[in-house]
C-alpha positions in Angstrom: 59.2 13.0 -13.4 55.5 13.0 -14.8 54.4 16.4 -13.6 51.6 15.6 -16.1 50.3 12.5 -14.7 48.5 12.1 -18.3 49.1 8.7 -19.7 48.2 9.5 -23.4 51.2 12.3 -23.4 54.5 12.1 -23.6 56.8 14.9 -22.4 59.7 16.6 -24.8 60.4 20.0 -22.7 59.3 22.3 -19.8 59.4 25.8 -20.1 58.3 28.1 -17.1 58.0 31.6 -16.4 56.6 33.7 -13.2 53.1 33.2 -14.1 53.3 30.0 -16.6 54.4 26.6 -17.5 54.2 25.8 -21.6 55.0 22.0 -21.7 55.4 20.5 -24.9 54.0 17.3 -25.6 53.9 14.7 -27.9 50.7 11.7 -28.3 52.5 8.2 -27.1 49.7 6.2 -29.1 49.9 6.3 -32.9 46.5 5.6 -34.5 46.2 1.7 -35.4 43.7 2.4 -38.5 42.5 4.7 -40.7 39.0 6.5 -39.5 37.7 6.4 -43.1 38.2 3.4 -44.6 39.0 1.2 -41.2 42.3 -0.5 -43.0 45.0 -0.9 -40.1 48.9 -0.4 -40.6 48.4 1.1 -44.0 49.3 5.2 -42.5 51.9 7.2 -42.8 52.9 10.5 -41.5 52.2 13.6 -43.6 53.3 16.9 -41.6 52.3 18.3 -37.9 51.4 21.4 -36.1 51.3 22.6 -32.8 48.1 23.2 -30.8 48.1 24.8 -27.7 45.6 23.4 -25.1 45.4 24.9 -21.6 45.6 22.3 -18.4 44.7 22.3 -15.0 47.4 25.0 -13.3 50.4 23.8 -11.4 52.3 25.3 -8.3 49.3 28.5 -8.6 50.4 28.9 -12.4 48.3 28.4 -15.6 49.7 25.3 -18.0 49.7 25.3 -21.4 49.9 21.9 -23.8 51.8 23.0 -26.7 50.6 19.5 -28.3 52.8 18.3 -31.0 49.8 17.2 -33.3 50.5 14.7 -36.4 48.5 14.0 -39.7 48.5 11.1 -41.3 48.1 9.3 -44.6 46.1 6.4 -45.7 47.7 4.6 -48.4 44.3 2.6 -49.4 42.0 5.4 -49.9 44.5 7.8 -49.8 42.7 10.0 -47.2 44.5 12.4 -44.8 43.1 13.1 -40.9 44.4 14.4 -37.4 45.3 12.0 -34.8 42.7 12.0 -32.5 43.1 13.9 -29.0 39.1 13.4 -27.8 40.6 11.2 -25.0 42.0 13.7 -23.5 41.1 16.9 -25.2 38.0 18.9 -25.6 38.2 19.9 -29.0 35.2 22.5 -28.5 36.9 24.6 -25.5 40.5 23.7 -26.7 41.3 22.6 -22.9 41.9 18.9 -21.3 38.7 17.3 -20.0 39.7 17.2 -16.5 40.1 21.3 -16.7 36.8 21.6 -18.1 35.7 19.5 -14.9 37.4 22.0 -12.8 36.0 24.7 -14.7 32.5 23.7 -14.4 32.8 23.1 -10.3 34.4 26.6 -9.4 31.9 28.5 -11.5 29.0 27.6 -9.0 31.7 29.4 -6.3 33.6 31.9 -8.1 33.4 34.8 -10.9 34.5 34.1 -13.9 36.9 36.6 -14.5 38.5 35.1 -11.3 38.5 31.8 -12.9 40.0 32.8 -16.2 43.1 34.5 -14.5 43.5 30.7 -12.5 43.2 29.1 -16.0 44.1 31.3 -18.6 41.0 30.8 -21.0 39.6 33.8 -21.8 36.1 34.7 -19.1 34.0 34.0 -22.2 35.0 31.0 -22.5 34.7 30.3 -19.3 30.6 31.8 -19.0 30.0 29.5 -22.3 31.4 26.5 -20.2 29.1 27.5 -17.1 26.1 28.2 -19.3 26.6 24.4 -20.9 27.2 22.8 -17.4 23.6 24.4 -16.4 21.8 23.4 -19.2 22.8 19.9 -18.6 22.0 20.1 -14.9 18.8 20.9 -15.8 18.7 18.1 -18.4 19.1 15.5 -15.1 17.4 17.4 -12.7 14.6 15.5 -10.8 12.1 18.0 -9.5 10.4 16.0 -6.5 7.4 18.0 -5.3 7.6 18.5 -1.4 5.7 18.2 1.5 6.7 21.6 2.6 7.1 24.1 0.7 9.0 27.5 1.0 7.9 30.7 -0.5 10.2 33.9 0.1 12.5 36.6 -2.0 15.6 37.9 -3.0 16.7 41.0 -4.9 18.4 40.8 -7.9 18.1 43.8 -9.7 14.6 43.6 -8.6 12.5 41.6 -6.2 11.6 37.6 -7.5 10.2 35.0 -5.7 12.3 32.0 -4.5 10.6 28.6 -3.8 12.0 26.1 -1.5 11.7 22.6 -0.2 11.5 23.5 3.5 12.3 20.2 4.9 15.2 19.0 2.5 17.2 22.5 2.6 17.4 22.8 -0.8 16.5 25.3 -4.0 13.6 25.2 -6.2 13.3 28.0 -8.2 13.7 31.1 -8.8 11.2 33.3 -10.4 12.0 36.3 -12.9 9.4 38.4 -10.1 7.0 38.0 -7.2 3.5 39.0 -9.1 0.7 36.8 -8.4 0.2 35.8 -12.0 3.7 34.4 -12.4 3.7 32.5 -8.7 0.2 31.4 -9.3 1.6 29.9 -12.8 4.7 28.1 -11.3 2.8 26.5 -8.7 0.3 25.1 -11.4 2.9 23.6 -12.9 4.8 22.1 -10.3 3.7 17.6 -10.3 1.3 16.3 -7.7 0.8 19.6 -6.1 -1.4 18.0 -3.6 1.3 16.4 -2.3 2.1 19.8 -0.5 0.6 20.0 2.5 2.4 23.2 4.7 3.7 26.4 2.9 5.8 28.9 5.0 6.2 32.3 3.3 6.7 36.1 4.3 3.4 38.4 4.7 3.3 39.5 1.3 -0.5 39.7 0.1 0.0 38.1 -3.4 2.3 35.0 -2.2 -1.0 34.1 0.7 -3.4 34.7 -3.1 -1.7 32.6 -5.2 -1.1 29.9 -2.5 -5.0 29.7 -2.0 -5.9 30.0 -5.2 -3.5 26.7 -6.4 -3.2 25.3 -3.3 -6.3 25.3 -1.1 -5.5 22.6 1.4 -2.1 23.5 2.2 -2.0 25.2 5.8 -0.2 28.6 5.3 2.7 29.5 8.1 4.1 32.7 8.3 8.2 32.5 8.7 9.2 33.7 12.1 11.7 35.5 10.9 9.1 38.2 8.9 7.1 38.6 12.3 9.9 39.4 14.7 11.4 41.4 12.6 8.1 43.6 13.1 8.3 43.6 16.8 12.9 45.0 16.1 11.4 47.8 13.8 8.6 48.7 16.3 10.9 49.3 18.7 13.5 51.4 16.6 10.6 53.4 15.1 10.6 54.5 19.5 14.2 55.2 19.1 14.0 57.7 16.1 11.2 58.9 18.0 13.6 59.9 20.9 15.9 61.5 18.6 14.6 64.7 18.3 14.8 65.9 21.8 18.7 64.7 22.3 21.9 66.3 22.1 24.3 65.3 19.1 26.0 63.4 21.5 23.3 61.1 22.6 21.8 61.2 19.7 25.4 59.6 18.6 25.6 57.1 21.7 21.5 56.2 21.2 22.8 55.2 17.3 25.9 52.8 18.8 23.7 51.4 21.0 20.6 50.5 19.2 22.7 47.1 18.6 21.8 46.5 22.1 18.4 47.3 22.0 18.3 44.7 19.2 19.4 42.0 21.4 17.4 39.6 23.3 18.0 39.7 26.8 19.3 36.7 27.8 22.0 37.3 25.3 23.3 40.5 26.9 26.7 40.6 28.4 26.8 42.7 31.9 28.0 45.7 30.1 25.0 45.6 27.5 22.7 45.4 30.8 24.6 48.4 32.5 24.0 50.7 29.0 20.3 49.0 28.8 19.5 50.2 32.1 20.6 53.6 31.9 18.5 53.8 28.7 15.2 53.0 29.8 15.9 54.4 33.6 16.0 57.9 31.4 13.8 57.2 28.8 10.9 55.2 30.2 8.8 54.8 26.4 12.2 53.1 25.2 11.8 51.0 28.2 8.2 49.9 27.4 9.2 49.3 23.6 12.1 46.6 24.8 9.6 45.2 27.2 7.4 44.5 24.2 9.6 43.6 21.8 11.4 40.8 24.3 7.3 39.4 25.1 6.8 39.4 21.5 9.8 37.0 20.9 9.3 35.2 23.8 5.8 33.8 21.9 8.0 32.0 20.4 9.8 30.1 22.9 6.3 28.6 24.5 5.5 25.3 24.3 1.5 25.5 23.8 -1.0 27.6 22.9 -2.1 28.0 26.2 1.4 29.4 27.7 1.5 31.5 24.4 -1.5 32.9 25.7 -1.0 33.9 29.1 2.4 35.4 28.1 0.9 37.6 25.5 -1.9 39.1 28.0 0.8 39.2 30.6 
């Protein structure tokens, strides 16, 4: 059986271990001409060696392709040369193609030590194989400038701006910090800029700069998410607040419950109600403070302006 299922290979031995298959292989198409001087059916064999070359894993075990490797002879110009493996071999990684595919997909997933114990090439190998796969991405990559556009962060190692095409769900880029000089730079850049007519962002002072400084028709939104989260901390700066007067036992059942406090209402079970009520029955300011902070989210739920409005005065 062909536990291979590679054409240009044929089989002499299996050897497996706990961890490991080494199958030994042979190439089952001898070269028809001679790659310097083109004359066909003029070759001869002139030694071998053995190249190991590592293969997609089988059963949860790494492969190995101890490759039986011939050299050959030109009798016209006398020239020696390798038979040829590019077919199926990439000479640069020392691995068959279709692992170097596999590589190349499970490093956008998974670390690469994790992928060198799968595979059994060495993790700097495998970051060399992920850093070529990017740089050709980004050779293909067609930026299309959006209509909506997504300003926010994420920490790594320190805080960088991320932009985002709101509307297609996908990744932009992501900038080596949040300073206005560097966001006001990357949105220069960025093709047909005009094009970009809403930008939704967090309330930090230098994203709203740089946005009106590049782009002076686009209508700013704030992200919900940044202003709600106001109205959650607003509410737990009351709860600290409350603290100081309890005993270490409510001050322990006031911590497991601010979970509930978090909550909107209409997503309370009976039992969060129960605990809610005794709560702001005993503490009335932590009572006002939930009131708020469920108004406050319920802006969000209106369907006009005007109903916006009379909640919020309500």
């Amino acid at each position: 059986m062909d536990v291979l299922n590679l054409s240009f290979f044929k089989i002499l031995g299996i050897m497996e271990n706990d961890y490991d298959f080494q199958i030994q292989v042979e190439t089952n198409s001898p070269p028809l001409a001679c790659p310097h001087c083109g004359y066909e059916t003029n070759l001869y064999k002139h030694g071998n060696r053995e190249q190991l070359s590592m293969d997609l894993p089988i059963h949860g075990k790494r492969v190995g392709l101890l490759i039986k490797r011939q050299r050959y002879r030109c009798r016209d110009c006398n020239q020696t040369f390798w038979e040829r493996l590019e077919h199926t071999i990439d000479e640069k990684r020392n691995c068959t193609k279709r692992l170097l595919s596999y590589i190349e997909k499970q490093t956008l997933k998974r670390t690469f030590v994790s992928i060198s114990e799968d595979v059994g090439l060495n993790e700097k190998t495998i970051r060399n194989i992920f850093r070529d796969y990017i740089n050709r991405l980004e050779q293909t990559l067609r930026f299309e400038t959006p209509n909506w556009l997504g300003i926010d962060e994420i920490h790594i190692i320190k805080p960088r701006c991320v932009l985002t095409n709101i509307e297609e769900r996908t990744l932009l880029d992501i900038l080596p910090n949040r300073n206005k000089e560097t966001v006001v730079g990357n949105l220069s850049r960025i093709p047909n800029r005009g094009r970009i007519q809403y930008v939704t962002m967090d309330m930090w002072q230098p994203y709203k700069d740089a946005v009106r400084a590049v782009l002076p028709k686009a209508i700013i939104i704030i992200d919900k998410f940044h202003v709600v989260r106001m109205a959650n901390q607003a509410l737990e700066t009351v709860r600290k607040q409350l603290r100081v007067g309890l005993s270490a036992k409510e001050r322990r059942g006031l911590m497991h419950d601010r979970f509930i406090l978090l909550k909107r209402h209409k997503e309370l079970t009976d039992m969060d109600k129960i605990t809610l009520d005794l709560w702001t029955k005993n503490y009335p300011s932590l009572g006002i403070a939930y009131d708020l902070k469920e108004s406050f989210f319920d802006l969000w739920d209106s369907d006009s302006r005007q109903e916006a409005y009379f909640k919020y005065h309500d």
